[in-house]
TORDO-240466 format. One record per residue (C-alpha): residue in one letter; x, y, z. Coordinates in nm, 4 decimals, padded with zeros to 6 digits. Example, Ala and Ser with C-alpha at 12.3 -4.5 7.8 and 13.67 -1.06 7.14 Angstrom:
BEGIN
PT,rest,x,y,z
PT,a,01.2300,-00.4500,00.7800
PT,s,01.3670,-00.1060,00.7140
END
This chain:
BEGIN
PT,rest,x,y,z
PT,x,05.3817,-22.4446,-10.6274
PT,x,05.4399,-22.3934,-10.2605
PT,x,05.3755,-22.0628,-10.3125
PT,x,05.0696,-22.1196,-10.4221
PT,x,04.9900,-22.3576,-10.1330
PT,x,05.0260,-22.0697,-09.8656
PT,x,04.8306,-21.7940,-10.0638
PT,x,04.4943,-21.8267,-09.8345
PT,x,04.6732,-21.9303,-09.5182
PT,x,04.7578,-21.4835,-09.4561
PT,x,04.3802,-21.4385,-09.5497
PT,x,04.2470,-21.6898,-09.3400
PT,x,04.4458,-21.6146,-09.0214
PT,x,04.4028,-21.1988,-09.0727
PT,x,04.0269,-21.3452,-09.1127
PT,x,04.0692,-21.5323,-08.7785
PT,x,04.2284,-21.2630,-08.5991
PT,x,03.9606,-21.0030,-08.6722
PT,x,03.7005,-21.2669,-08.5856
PT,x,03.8628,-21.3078,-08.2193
PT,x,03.8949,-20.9090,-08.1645
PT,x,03.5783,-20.8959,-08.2436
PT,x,03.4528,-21.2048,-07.9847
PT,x,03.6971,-21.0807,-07.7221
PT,x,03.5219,-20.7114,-07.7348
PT,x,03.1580,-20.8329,-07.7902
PT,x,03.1194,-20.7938,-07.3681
PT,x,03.2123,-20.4462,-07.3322
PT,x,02.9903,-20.3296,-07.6294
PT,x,02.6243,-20.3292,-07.4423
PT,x,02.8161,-20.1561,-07.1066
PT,x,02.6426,-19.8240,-07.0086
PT,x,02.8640,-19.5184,-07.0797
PT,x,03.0379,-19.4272,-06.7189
PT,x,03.3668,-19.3007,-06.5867
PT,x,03.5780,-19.4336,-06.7975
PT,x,03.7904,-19.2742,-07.1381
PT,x,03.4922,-19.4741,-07.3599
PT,x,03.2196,-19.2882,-07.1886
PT,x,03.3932,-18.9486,-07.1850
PT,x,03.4539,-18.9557,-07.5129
PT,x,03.1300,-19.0926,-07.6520
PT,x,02.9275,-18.8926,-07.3844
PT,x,03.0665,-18.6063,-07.5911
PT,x,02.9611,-18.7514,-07.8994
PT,x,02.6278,-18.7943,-07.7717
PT,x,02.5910,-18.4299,-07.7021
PT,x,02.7396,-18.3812,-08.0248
PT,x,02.4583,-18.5684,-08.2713
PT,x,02.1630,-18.4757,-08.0019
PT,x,02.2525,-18.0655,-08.0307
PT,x,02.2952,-18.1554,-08.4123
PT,x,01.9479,-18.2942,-08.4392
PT,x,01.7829,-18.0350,-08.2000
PT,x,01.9566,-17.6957,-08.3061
PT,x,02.0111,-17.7674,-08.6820
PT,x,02.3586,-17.7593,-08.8439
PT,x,02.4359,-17.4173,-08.8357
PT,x,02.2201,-17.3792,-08.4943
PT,x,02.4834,-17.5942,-08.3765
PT,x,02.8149,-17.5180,-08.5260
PT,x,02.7980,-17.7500,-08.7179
PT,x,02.8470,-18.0408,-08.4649
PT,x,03.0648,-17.8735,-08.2696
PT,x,02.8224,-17.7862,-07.9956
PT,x,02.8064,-17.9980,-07.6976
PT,x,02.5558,-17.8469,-07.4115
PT,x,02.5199,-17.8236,-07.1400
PT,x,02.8234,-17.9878,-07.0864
PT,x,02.9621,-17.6978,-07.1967
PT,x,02.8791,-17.3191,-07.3485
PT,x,03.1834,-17.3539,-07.5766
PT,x,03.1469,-17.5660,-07.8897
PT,x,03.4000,-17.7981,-07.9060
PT,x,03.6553,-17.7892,-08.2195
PT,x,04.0102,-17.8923,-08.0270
PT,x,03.9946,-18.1882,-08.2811
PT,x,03.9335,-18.1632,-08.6355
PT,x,03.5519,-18.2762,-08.7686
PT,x,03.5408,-18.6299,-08.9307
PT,x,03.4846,-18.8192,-08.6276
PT,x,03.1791,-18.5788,-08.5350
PT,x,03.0503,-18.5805,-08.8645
PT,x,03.0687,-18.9476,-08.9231
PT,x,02.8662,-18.9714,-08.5710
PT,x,02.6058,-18.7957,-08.7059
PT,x,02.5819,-18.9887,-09.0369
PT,x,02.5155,-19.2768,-08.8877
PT,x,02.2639,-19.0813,-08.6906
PT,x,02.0582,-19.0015,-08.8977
PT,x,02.0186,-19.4255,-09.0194
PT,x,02.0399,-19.6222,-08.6902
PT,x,01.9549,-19.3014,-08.4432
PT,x,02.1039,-19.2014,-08.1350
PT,x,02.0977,-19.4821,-07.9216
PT,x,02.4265,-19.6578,-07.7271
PT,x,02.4792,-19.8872,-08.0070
PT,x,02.5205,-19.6267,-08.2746
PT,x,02.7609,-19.4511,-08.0825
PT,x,02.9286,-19.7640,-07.9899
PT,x,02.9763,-19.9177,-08.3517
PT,x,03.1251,-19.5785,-08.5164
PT,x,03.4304,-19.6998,-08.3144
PT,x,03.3983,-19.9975,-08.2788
PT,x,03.3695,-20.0850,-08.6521
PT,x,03.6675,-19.8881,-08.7420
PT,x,03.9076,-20.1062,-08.4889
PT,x,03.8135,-20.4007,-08.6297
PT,x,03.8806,-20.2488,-08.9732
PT,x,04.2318,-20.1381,-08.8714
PT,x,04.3227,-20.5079,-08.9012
PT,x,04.3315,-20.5599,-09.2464
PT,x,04.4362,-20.2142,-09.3115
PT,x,04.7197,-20.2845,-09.1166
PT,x,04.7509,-20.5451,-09.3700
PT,x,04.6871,-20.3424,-09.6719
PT,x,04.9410,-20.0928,-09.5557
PT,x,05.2329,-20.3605,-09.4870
PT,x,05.1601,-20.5114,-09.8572
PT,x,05.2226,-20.1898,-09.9856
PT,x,05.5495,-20.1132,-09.8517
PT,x,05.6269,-20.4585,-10.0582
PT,x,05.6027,-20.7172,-09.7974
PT,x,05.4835,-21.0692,-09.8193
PT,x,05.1310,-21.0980,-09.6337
PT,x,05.2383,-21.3647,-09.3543
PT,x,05.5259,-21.1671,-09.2340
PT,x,05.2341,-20.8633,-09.2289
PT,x,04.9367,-21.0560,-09.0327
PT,x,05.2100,-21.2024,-08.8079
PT,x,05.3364,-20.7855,-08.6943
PT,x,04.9306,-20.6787,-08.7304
PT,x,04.8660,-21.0084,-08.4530
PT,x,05.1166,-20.9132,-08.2653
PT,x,05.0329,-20.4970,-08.2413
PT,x,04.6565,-20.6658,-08.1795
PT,x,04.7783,-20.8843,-07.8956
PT,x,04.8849,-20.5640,-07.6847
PT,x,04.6443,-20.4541,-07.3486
PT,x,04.7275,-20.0995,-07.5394
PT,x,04.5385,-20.1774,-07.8748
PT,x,04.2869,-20.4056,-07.6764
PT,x,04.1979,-20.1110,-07.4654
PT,x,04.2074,-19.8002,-07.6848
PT,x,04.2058,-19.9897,-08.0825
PT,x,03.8037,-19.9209,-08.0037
PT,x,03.7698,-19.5789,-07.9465
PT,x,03.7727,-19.2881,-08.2047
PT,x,03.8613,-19.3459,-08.5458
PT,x,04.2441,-19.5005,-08.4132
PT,x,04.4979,-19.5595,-08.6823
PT,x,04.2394,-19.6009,-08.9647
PT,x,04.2498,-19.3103,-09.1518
PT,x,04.6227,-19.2647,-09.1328
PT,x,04.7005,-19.6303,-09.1944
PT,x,04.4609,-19.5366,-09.5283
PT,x,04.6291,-19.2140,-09.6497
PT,x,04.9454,-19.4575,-09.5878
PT,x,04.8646,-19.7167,-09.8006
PT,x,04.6677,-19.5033,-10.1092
PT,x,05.0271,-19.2848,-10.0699
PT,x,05.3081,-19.5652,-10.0866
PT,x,05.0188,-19.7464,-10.3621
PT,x,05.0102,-19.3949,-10.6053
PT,x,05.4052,-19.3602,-10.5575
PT,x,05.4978,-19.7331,-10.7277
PT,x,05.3101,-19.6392,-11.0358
PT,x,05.1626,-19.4072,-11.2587
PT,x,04.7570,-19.4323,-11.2135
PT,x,04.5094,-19.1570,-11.2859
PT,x,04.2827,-19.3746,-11.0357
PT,x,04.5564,-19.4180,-10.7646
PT,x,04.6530,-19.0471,-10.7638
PT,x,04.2787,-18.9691,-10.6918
PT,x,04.2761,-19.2405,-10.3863
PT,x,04.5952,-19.0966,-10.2153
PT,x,04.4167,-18.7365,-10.2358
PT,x,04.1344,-18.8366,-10.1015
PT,x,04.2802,-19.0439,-09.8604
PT,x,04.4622,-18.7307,-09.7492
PT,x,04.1536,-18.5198,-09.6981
PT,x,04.0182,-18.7918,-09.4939
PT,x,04.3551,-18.8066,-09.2635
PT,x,04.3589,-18.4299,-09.2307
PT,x,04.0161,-18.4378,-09.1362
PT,x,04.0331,-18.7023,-08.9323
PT,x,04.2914,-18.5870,-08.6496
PT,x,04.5975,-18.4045,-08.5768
PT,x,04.8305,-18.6882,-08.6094
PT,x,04.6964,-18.6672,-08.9710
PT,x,04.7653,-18.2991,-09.0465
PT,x,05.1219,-18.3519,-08.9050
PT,x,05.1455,-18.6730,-09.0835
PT,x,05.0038,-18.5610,-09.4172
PT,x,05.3230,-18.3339,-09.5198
PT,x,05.5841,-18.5925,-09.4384
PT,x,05.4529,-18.8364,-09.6690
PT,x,05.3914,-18.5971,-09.9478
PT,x,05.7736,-18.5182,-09.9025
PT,x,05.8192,-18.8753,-09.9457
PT,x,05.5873,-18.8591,-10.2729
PT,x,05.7504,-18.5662,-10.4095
PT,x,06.1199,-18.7374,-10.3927
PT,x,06.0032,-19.0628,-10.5353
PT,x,05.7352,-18.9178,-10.8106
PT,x,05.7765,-18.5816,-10.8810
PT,x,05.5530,-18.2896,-10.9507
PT,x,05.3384,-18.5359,-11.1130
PT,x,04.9079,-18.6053,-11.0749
PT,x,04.9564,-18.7999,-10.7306
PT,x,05.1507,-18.5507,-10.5637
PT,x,04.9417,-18.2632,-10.7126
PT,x,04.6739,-18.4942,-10.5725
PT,x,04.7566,-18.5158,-10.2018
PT,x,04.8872,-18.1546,-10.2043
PT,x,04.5516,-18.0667,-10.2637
PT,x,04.3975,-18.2758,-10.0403
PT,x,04.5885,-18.1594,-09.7938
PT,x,04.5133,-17.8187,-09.8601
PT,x,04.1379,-17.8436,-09.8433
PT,x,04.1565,-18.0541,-09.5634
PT,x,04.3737,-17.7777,-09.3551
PT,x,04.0827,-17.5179,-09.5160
PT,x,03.8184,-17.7327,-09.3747
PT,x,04.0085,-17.7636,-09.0090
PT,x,04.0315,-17.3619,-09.0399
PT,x,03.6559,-17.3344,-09.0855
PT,x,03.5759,-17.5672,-08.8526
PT,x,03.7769,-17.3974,-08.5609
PT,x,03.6976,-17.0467,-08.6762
PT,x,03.2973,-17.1210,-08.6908
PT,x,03.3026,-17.2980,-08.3369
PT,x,03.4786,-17.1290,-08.0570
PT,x,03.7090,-16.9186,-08.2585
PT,x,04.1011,-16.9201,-08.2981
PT,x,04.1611,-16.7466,-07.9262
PT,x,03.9557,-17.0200,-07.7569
PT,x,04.1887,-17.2651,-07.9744
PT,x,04.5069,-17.0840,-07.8950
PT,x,04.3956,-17.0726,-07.4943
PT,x,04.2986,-17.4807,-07.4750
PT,x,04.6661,-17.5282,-07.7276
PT,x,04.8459,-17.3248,-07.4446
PT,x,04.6841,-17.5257,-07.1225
PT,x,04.8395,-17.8525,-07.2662
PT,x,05.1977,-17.7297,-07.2774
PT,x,05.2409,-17.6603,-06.9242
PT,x,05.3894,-17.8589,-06.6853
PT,x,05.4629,-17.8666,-06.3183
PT,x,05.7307,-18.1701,-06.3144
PT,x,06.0925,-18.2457,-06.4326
PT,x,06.1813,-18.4374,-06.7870
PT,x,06.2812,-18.7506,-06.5384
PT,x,05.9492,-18.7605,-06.3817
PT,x,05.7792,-18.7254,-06.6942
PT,x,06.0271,-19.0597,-06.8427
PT,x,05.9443,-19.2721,-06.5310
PT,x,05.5488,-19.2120,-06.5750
PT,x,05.5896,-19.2619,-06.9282
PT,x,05.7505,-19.6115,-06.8529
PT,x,05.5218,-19.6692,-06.5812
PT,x,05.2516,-19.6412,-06.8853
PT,x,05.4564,-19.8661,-07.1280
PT,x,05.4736,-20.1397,-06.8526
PT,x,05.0954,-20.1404,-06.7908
PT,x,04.9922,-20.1507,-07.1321
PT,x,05.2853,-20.3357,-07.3425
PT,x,05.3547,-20.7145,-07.1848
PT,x,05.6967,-20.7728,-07.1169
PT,x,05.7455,-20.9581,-07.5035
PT,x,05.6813,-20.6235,-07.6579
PT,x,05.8884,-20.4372,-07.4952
PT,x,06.1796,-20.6819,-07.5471
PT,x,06.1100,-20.6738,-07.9098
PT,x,06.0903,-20.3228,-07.9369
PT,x,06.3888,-20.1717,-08.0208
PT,x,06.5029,-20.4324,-08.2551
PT,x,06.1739,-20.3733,-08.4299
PT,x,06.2618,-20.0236,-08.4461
PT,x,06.6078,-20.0592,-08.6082
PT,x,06.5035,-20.3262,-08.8485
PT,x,06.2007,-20.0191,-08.9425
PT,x,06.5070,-19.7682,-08.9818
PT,x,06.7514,-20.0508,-09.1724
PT,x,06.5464,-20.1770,-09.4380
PT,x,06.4689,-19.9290,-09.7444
PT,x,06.1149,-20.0239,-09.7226
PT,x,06.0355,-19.8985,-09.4044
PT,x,06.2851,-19.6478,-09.3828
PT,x,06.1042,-19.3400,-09.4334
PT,x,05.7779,-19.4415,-09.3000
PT,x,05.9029,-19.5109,-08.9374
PT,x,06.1130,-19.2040,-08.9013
PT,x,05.8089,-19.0044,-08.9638
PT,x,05.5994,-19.1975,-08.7365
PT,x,05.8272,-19.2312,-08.4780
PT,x,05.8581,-18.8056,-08.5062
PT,x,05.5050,-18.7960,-08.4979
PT,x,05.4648,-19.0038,-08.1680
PT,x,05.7695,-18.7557,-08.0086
PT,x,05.5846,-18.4677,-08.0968
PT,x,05.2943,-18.5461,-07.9868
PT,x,05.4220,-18.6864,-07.6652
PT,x,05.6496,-18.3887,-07.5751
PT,x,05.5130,-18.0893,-07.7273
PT,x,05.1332,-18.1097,-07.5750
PT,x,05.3100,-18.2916,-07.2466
PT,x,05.0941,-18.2323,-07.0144
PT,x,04.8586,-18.4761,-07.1982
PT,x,05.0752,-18.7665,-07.1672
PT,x,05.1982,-18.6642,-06.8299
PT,x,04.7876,-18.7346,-06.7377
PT,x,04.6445,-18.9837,-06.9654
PT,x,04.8031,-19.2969,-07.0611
PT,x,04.6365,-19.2974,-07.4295
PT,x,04.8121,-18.9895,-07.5213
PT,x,05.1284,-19.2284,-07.7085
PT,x,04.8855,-19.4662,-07.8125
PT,x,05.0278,-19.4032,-08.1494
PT,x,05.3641,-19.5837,-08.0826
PT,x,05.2105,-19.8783,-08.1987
PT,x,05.1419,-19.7456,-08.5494
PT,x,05.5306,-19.5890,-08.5450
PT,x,05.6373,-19.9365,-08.4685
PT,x,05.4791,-20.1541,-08.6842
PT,x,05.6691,-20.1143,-09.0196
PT,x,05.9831,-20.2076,-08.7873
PT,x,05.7816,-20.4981,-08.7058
PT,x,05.7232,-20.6461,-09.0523
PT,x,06.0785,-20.6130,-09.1455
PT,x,06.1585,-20.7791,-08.8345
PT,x,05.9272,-21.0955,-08.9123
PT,x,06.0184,-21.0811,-09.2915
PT,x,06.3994,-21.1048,-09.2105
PT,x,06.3135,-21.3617,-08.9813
PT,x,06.0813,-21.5545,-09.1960
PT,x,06.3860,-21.5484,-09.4934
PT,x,06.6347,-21.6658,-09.2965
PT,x,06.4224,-21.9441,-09.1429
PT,x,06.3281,-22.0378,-09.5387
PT,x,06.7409,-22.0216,-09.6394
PT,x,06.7942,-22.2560,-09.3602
PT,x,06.5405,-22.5061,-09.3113
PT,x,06.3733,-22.4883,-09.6108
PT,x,06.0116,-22.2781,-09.7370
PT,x,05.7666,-22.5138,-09.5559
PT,x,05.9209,-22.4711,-09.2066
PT,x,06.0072,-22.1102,-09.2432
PT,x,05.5652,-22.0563,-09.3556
PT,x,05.5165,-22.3275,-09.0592
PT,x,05.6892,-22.1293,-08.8140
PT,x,05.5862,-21.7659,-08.9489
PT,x,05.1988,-21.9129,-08.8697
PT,x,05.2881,-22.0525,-08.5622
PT,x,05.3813,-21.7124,-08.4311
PT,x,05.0030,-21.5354,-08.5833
PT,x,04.8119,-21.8447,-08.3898
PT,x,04.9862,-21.7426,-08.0407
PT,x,04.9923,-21.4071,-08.0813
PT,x,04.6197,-21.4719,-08.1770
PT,x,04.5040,-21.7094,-07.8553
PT,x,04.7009,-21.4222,-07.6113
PT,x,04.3975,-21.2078,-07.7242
PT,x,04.1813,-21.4440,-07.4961
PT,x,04.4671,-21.3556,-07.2138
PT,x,04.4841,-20.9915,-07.2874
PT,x,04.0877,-20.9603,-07.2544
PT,x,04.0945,-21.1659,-06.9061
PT,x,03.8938,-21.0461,-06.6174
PT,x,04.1521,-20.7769,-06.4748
PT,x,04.1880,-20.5377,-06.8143
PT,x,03.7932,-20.5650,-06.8673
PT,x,03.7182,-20.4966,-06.5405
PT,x,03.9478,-20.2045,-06.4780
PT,x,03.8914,-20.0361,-06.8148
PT,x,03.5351,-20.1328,-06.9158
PT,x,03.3021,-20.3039,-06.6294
PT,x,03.4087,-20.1232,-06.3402
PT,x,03.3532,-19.7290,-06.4414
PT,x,03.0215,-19.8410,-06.6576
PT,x,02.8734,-19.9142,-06.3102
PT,x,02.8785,-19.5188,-06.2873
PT,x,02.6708,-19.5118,-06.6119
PT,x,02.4324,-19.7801,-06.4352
PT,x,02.3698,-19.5701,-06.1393
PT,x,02.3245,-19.2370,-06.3435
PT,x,02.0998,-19.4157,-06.5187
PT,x,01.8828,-19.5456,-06.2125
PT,x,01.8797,-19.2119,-06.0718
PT,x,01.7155,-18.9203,-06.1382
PT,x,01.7993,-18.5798,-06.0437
PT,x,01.5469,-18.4199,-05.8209
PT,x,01.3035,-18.1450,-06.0109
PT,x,01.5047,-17.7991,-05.9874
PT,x,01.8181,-17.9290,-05.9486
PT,x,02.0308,-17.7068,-06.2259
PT,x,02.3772,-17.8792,-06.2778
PT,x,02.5699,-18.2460,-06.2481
PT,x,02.7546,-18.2178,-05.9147
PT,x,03.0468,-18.4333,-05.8821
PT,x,03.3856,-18.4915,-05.6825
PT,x,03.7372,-18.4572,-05.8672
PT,x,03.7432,-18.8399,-05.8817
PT,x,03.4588,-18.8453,-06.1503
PT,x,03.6479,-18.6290,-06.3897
PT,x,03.5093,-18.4869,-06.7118
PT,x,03.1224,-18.6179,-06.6860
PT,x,03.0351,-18.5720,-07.0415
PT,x,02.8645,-18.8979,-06.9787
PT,x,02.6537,-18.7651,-06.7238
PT,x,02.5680,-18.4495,-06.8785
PT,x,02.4579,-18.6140,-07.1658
PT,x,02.2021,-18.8400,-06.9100
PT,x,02.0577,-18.5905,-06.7229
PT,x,02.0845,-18.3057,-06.9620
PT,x,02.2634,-18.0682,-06.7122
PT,x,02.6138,-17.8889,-06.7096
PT,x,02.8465,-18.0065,-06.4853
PT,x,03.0389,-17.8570,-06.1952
PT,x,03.3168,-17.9909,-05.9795
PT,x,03.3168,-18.0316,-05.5813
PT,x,03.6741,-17.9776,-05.5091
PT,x,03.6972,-17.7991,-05.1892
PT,x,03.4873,-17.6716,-04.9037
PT,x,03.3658,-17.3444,-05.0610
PT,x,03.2657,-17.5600,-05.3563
PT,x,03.0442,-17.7549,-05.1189
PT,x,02.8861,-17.4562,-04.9499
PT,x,02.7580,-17.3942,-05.3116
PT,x,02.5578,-17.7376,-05.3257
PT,x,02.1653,-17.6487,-05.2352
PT,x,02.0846,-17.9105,-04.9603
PT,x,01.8308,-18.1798,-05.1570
PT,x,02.1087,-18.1819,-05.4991
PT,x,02.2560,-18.4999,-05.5996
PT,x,02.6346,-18.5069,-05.5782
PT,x,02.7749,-18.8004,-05.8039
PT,x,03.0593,-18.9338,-05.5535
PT,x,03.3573,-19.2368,-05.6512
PT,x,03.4102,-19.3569,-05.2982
PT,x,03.7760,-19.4542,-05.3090
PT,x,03.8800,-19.1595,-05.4536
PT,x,03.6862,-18.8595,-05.2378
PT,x,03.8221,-18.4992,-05.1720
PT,x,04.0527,-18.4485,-04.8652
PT,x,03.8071,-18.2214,-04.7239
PT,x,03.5628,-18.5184,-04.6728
PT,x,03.6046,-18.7834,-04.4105
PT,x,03.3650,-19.0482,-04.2316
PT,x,03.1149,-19.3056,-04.3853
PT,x,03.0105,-19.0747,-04.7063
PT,x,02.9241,-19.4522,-04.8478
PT,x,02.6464,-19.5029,-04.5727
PT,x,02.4863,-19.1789,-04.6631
PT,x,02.4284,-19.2243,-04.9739
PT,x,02.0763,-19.2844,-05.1703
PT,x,02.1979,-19.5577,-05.4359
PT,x,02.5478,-19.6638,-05.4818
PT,x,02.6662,-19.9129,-05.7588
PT,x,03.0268,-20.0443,-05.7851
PT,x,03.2246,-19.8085,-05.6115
PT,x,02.9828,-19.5109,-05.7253
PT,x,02.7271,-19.3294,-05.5425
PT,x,02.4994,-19.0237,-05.5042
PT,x,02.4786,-18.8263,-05.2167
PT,x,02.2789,-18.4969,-05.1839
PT,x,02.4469,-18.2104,-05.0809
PT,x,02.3384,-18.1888,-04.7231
PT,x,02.4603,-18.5161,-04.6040
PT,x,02.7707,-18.4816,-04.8004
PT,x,02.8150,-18.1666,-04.5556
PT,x,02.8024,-18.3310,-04.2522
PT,x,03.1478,-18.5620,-04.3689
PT,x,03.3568,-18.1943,-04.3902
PT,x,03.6507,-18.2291,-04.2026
PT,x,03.6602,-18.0204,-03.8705
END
């Protein structure tokens, strides 16, 4: 009977929790694309479904082209994410808020597939919701759960895996394989991730339909990646970018400290506490076992291999919060039963909800002012003044300083390749009436004085200067 009693009270609160991620990101969804990872990576987008449109499919390689920005289609990640851009395209057209709700749909869908994928491993839903708020809760998901596809399609081959292993289902075995193809397709996380678990099918099923299943899905997934890559820029171009990412010009320590530096921005102080214990109750329960060792080698992989990617960005271990979340749920569930053996069912449930509602009202905190501000409003007031300003007739490519890195955004604004002003030589290159798109806090060494009162328009720390009165600021 009391079980009975509690049934809706997981639905209502994974219900509630979805409803406040999607209040507490409703502000940043109308922001103009700018300087920020959002508008770098849906500026590239943008090129991505306009060249579609424009050139044709195979006119532009399939997707993968991205001018002016750049010559070089772009296939350094696998296709889904492009393709599923241009779907929804071709229904709600190419405006900000179709780019905008590709990813911002499938964060608020990671919820209750976080759910899903917990209730698969065989946990009860409360202790689940109660590890999904608390991932959630994080400045890390709040910031990055938006962009790109995420966890989803993992967190879905996952689920349809651990679902087709527990029983024998002609309709289950078809799920897991094409929840594979999806992952593979999806990102690289899911072509490393994809073989692990079919280990993990193999050992519990056998050669039987589901593992045939994901096999194949993984197999035509890895020929589709192939195809992609080798129709686009080729395998060299592949190998070249692959090889850039590996190098490194600082020690192991450095890299640890910046790494922690990250953690400590992104992870309040209560998740890193809880951490490690979350960690070995993933690797000591049976449940979780397997599922958090292969995440958790996925995240290291990922992180160490293609360094020089986390040593920049701190997105790069975003993923740490997917490796840690099966920890997580056996961490609340042993919790939750030993709160049930010793004060009884009600206060154990009482307590268990308790912990979703707080986690669940820190969303308001971890959306406050500061994280908005610095990751959302701040660089879209780049996008604003790109927007107000146009380039003058003639003028042939996007100058910019170092501090506005990677302008996809701008490129797909103006229409224009990009080129960077990094030193003086760069400069001389700048015909006198070109705009130069400048962040004032951040300009070249080379440049010194009041570039800010020179400008033509600034806007929040942004501004455009032509090239001639950016000249006169050269040092010396």
């Amino acid at each position: 009977m009391a079980s009975t009693r509690w049934r809706m009270v997981p639905f209502g609160l994974m219900v509630l929790l979805v409803g406040v991620l999607w209040w507490s990101w409703r502000a940043s969804f109308g922001l103009a694309l700018g300087n920020s990872h959002e508008g770098r990576v849906l500026g590239q987008f943008g090129l991505h479904v306009a060249n579609f449109w424009d050139l044709g499919p195979s006119g532009s390689s399939w997707g993968a082209d991205w001018r002016p920005f750049s010559d070089v289609p772009y296939t350094h990640h696998p296709p889904l994410l492009t393709w599923i851009h241009v779907a929804v395209s071709a229904v709600f057209g190419q405006g900000l808020g179709a780019l905008k709700s590709v990813s911002y749909l499938a964060g608020l869908a990671t919820v209750p597939a976080f759910v899903r994928v917990g209730r698969r491993l065989g946990f009860a839903t409360l202790p689940v919701v109660a590890a999904t708020a608390l991932l959630v809760a994080t400045p890390f998901w709040w910031v990055y759960g938006r962009l790109g596809l995420g966890f989803l399609p993992n967190l879905l081959m996952v689920g349809a895996i651990w679902h087709a292993g527990r029983r024998r289902s002609r309709r289950r075995a078809r799920a897991a394989g094409l929840a594979t193809l999806v992952a593979v397709l999806a990102s690289w996380h899911g072509v490393f991730l994809a073989p692990l678990l079919w280990l993990w099918l193999l050992r519990r099923a056998g050669l039987r339909r589901a593992t045939r299943r994901v096999a194949f899905g993984i197999a035509l997934g890895a020929f589709l990646v192939g195809l992609w890559v080798l129709q686009g820029a080729g395998l060299a171009e592949f190998v070249d970018h692959t090889g850039t990412r590996v190098g490194m010009d600082w020690t192991w320590g450095e890299f640890a400290e910046r790494q922690w530096r990250f953690a400590r921005g992104l992870l309040p102080w209560w998740y890193l506490v809880l951490a490690l214990p979350a960690f070995a109750a993933g690797l000591w329960d049976d449940r979780t076992r397997f599922l958090t060792g292969a995440l958790s080698l996925m995240v290291v992989v990922f992180a160490v291999v293609p360094a020089d990617n986390a040593w920049r960005h701190d997105y790069w271990n975003f993923p740490v919060l997917m490796a840690l979340f099966p920890g997580f749920v056996a961490l609340f569930s042993l919790f939750g039963d030993w709160l049930g053996r010793w004060s009884g069912f009600v206060v154990g449930r009482m307590v268990e909800v308790g912990v979703v509602v707080a986690v669940v009202s820190m969303l308001f905190a971890v959306s406050a002012d500061d994280i908005h501000e610095e990751y959302f409003e701040a660089p879209s007031r780049a996008g604003d003044l790109v927007a107000a300003v146009a380039p003058p007739v003639g003028q042939q490519v996007v100058w910019h300083v170092p501090g506005v890195p990677w302008p996809t955004w701008i490129s797909y604004a103006w229409g224009l390749p990009t080129a960077v002003v990094a030193t003086v030589d760069d400069l001389a290159g700048v015909p006198d009436g070109d705009l130069v798109v400048v962040r004032f806090e951040r300009m070249p060494g080379f440049l010194s004085g009041d570039v800010e009162g020179n400008a033509l328009q600034v806007a929040g720390g942004y501004g455009v200067v032509t090239g001639a009165d950016l000249s006169r600021h050269v040092v010396g």
